[in-house]
C-alpha positions in Angstrom: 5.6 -43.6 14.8 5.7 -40.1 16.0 8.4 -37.7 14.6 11.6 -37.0 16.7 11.0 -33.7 18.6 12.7 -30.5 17.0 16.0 -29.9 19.1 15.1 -26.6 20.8 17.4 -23.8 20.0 18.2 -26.2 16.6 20.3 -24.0 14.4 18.8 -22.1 11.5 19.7 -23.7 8.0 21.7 -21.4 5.5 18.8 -20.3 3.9 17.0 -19.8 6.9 19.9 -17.4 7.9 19.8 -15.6 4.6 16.3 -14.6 4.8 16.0 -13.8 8.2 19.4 -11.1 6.9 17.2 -9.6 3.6 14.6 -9.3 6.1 16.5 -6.9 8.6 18.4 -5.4 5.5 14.7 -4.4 3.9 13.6 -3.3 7.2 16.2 -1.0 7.8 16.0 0.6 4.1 12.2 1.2 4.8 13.8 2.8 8.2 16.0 4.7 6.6 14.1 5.9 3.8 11.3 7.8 5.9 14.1 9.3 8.1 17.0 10.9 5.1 14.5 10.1 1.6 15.5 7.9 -1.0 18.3 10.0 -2.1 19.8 9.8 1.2 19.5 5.9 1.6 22.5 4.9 0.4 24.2 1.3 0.3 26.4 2.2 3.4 23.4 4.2 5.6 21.1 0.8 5.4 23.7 -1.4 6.2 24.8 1.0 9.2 21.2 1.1 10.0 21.2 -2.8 10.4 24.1 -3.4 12.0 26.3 -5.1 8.9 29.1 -4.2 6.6 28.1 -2.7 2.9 29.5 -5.5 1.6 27.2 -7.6 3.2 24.1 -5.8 1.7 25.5 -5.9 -2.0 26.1 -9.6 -1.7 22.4 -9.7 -0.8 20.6 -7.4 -3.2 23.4 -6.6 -5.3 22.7 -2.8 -5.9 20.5 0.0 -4.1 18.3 -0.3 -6.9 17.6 -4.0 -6.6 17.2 -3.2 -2.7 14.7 -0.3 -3.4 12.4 -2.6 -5.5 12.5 -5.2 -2.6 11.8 -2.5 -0.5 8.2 -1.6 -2.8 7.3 -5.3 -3.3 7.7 -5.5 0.7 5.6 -2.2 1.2 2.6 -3.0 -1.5 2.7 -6.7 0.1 1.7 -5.6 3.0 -0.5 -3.4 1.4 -2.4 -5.5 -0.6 -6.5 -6.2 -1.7 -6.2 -9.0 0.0 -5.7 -7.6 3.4 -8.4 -5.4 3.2 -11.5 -5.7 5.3 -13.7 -5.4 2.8 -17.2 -5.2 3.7 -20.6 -7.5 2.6 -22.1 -6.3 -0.3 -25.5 -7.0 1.7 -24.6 -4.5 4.1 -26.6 -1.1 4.0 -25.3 1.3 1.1 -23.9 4.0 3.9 -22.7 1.8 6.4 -20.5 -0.4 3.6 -19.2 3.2 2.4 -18.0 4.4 5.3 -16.8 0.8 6.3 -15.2 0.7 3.4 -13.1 4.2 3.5 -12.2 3.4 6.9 -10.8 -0.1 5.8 -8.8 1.2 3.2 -6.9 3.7 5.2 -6.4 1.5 8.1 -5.0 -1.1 5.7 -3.1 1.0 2.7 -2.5 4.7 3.4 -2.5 5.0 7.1 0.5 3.3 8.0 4.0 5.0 8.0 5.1 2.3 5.0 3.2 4.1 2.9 5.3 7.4 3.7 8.3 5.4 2.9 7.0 3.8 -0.3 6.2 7.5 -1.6 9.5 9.0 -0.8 10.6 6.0 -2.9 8.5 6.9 -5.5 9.4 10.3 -5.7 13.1 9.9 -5.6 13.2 7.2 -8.3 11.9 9.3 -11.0 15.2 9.7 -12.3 16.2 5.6 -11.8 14.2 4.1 -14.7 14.6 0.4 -13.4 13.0 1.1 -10.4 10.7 3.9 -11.9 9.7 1.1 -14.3 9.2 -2.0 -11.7 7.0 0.8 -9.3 4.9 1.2 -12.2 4.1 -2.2 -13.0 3.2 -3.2 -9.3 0.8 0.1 -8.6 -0.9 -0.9 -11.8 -1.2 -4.0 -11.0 -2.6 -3.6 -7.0 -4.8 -0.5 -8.3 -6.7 -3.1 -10.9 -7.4 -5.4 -8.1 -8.6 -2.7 -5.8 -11.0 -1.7 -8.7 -12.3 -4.9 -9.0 -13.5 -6.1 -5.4 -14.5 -2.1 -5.1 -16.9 -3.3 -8.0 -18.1 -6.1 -6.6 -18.3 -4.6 -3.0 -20.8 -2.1 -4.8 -22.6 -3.6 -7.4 -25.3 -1.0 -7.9 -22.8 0.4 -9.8 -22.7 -2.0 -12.4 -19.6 -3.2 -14.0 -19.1 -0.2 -16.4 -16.1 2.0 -16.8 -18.1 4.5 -14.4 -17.7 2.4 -11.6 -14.0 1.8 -12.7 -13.7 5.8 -12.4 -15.4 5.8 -9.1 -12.8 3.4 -7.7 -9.8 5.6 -9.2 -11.2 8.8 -7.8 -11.8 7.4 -4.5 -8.4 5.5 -3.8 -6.6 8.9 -5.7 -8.3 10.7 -2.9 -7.1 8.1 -0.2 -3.4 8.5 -1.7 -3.7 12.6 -1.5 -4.7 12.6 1.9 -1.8 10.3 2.8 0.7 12.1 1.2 -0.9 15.5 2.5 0.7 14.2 6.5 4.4 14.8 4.9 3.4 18.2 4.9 0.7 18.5 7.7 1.8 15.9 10.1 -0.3 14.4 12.2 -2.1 17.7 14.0 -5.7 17.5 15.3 -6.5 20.2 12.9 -5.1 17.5 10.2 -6.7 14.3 11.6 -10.2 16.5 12.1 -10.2 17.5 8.3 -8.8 13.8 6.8 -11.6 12.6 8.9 -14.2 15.1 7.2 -12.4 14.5 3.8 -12.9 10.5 4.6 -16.6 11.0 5.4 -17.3 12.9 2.0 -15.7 10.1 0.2 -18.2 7.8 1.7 -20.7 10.0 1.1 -20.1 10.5 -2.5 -20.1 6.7 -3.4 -23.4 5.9 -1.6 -24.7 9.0 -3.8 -23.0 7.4 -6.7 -24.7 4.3 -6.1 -28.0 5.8 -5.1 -28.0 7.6 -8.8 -27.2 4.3 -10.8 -29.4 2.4 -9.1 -32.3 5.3 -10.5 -30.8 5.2 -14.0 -30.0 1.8 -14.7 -30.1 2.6 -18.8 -27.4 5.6 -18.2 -25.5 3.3 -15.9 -25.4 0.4 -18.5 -24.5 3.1 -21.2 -21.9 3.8 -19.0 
């Protein structure tokens, strides 16, 4: 017996109602956050920003702090490994490079959450909860990245040079990000990201190149 057809315009359980609220209410931090920082997001700015009363957002998230670390877990979500187009480990050492620079900004430090998850960074130094709970989820996506960026190059072995590799690459990726707070987004500035990008590719196929020649150093390693 087929089910009874789902009345259109049903209405949305309780539940339903409350996400679809923390949903708008994180959205509107992440708004607000790029446009004033994270010392100017207060309680009463995000809930102006989504159309509700204060009240309303503390009986959601409670504090600004419990907000902000919704607002991260929403950000490196989005961000994450998993969304990454990583590229075959069959493809040709400079072609998986480059694909894989370009994939990595597309996916984590090109899009203006990542802005909005550094102002939150740097404006929670001094709220230790929040400083704290950043901490554990960047360490956390950054040992991930490292390992598929391992197994997405495996001429470089699985030594703690290939670990370093990964570090100094995505470190790269996260400077060039940050540099558009103070650059913006200029031709001059996209024209040198875009050479900056290319020597980044460059260096890990010349990485790769080398421990493929010295397997006994790379081992070592």
């Amino acid at each position: 017996m087929s089910p009874a057809p789902t009345r259109r315009g049903a209405r949305r359980s309780h539940a339903e109602r409350s996400q679809a609220m923390r949903d708008r209410l994180i959205a509107s931090a992440i708004d607000v956050v790029r446009s004033r920082s994270y010392q100017g997001t207060t309680v009463f700015e995000v809930a102006k920003a989504a159309g509700v009363t204060p009240g309303a957002l503390q009986h959601h998230f409670g504090s600004k702090a419990v907000l902000m670390m919704r607002v991260i877990h929403e950000i490196l979500r989005a961000s994450d490994a998993e969304g990454v187009r990583w590229p075959a480990p069959e493809l040709p050492l400079e072609e998986r490079a480059r694909r894989l620079i370009k994939a990595l900004w597309e996916r984590v430090y090109e899009p203006p959450r990542f802005l909005a998850a550094w102002s939150v960074y740097f404006g929670a130094n001094t709220d230790p909860q929040v400083r704290d709970y950043i901490a554990e989820q960047r360490a956390a996506m950054a040992a991930t990245l490292r390992q598929r960026f391992a197994t997405t190059f495996p001429e470089l072995g699985a030594g703690a040079g290939a670990g370093a590799l990964a570090d100094l690459v995505l470190s790269a990726l996260r400077g060039i990000g940050i540099a558009r707070l103070l650059d913006g987004d200029s031709s001059q500035a996209v024209a040198r990201n875009t050479a900056q990008m290319r020597a980044l590719a460059e260096l890990i196929a010349l990485r790769c190149r080398k421990a493929q020649r010295h397997p006994t150093r790379r081992k070592k390693a």
